[in-house]
N, C-alpha and C positions, 0 to 999 in steps of 0.2 A: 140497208138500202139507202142509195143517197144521189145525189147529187152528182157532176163531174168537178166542180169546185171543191166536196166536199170528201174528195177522193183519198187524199193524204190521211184526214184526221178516221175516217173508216177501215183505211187498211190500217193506221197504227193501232185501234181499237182493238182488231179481229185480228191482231198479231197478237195483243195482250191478253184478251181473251182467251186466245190457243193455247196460250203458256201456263194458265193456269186453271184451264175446266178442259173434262173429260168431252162438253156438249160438242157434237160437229157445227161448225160454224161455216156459213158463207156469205159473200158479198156481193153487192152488183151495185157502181156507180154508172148511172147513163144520165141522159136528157130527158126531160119530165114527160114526151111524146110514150114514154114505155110504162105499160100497165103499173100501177100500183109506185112508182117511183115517191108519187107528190101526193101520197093518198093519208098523210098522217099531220101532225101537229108542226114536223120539224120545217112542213112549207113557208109556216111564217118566221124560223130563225133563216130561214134564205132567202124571205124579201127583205129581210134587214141586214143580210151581208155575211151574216154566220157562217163557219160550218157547220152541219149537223146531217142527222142521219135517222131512219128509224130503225127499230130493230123488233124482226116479226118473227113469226113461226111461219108464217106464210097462210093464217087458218080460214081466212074463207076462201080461200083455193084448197086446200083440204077436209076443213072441219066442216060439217051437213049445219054443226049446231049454231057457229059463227052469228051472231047477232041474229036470230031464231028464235022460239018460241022453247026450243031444249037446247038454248043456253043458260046454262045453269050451273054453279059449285062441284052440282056429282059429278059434271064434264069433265071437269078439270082437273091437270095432272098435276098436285100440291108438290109432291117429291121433286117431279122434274123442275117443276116452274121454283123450287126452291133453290136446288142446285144451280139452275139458270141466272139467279137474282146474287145470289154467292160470287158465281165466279165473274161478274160484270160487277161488282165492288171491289172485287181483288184486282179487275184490270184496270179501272177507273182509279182506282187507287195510286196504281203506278204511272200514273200520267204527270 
């Protein structure tokens, strides 16, 4: 999720990323008026000019436990979130 600035450097991301992880990926770059756009870290490399991007699961629009009282390790899915972290070095990589 990004920016419309940071439109380019997102979709070549989530093109690299599709080539090499099984995970479904998608993307949405709009204007910070749209929920959750400017909700991460990457706000301050875009008041300094950057592109940048976050990259979510989307979990507290799904997850109950989302910064919670049962958020916690058991929640969490080690496998997937492994595989996730793999194939975002192999795309990162090809950059």
């Amino acid at each position: 999720m990004g920016n419309l600035s940071s439109r380019s450097f997102t979709i070549r991301v989530k093109k690299l990323f599709k080539s090499v992880s099984a995970i479904p990926v998608e993307s949405l770059n709009a204007v910070s008026i749209v929920p959750g756009v400017n909700f991460s870290d990457h706000l301050n490399f875009w008041e300094f000019g950057y592109s940048a991007f976050m990259i979510t699961d989307t979990a507290f629009y799904r997850n109950p436990n989302y910064h919670a009282h049962g958020d916690t390790a058991e929640t969490l899915d080690y496998d997937r979130m492994t595989e996730f972290v793999i194939g975002l070095y192999k795309a990162l990589s090809k950059i």
